[in-house]
Structures are given as structure tokens and as C-alpha cells.
C-alpha angles and dihedrals in degrees: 000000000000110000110128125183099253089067095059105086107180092189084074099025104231142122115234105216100189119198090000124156105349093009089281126153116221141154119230124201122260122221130216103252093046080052090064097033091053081046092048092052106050085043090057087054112034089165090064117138103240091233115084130026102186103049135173113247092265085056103250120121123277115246124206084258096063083053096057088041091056094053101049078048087050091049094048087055089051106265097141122257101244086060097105140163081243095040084053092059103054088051084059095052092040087056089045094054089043095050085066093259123157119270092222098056091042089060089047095054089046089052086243111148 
């Protein structure tokens, strides 16, 4: 996952995903509460490299591939299987819809043209 630091601008309060779904480059709101939670994070660990926000425990990035392996971890514990990222995604999009959000600005934060 590449969100580094440096794409999180809290002025405009917006997160930068560069190269996301269909190597498309979009910026996604950013609430209040993540706001303070990314905040309270970097104030927890001053000494933070200003490269990438979501780390490994070790502290290096986490590639599409720790994702999947979480996952498998997270099945053999019982989450069920379709239980998916991607299913994951489309929950997203399904609560925004039915939040009442614009079409239009759903698509664009999918990376959907």
C-alpha cells in the first residue's frame, strides 16, 4: 500500500493515492477522526521516516502480497472466505450509495472512469 506521509495534506483535508486501482491517480476525502488518528500517530513517533504511513511491523511497506497473506491468516482463523479486499470495496461503495453520496464522486474515488 502506497500512502506515504507526504500524500496526506491535512490543509485540504485529503489523502493523495497515487497510482491506485487502474493506475489512476485520485485524491479521497479525509474525515475528521482519520485527521486526528493520522496526527496522533505521527505525534506518538516523532522519529518516523516521512516516507510510508501504513508499515509492516518491522516497519517496511506493505505490498499487495502482505495484504493477501493477512487475509489467508485472517480465513484460517474463521473470517469467512468471501470476505475479500475487493469484497471490501464494494461494501464501501454499496454504504456510500446508500448514504445518499453522488454517483459521480463514488466512481471517482473507485478509479472507475
Amino acid at each position: 500500500m502506497d500512502l506515504h506521509i507526504k500524500n496526506v495534506d491535512f490543509d485540504s483535508m485529503a489523502l493523495r493515492i497515487d497510482c491506485g486501482k487502474g493506475l489512476k491517480d485520485r485524491a479521497i476525502p479525509l474525515r475528521e477522526d482519520v485527521k486526528n488518528a493520522i496526527q496522533g500517530l505521527l505525534g506518538a513517533f516523532p522519529g518516523l521516516p516521512d516516507d510510508y504511513l501504513i508499515r509492516t511491523t518491522s516497519g517496511s511497506r506493505i505490498h499487495d502480497t502482505t495484504i493477501r497473506d493477512l487475509f489467508r491468516k485472517l480465513w484460517r482463523l474463521g473470517l469467512p472466505r468471501e470476505i475479500t479486499p475487493h469484497k471490501l470495496r464494494h461494501t464501501f461503495a454499496t454504504l456510500l450509495v446508500q448514504s445518499g453520496a453522488d454517483l459521480r464522486s463514488i466512481q471517482e474515488l473507485l478509479g472507475h472512469s
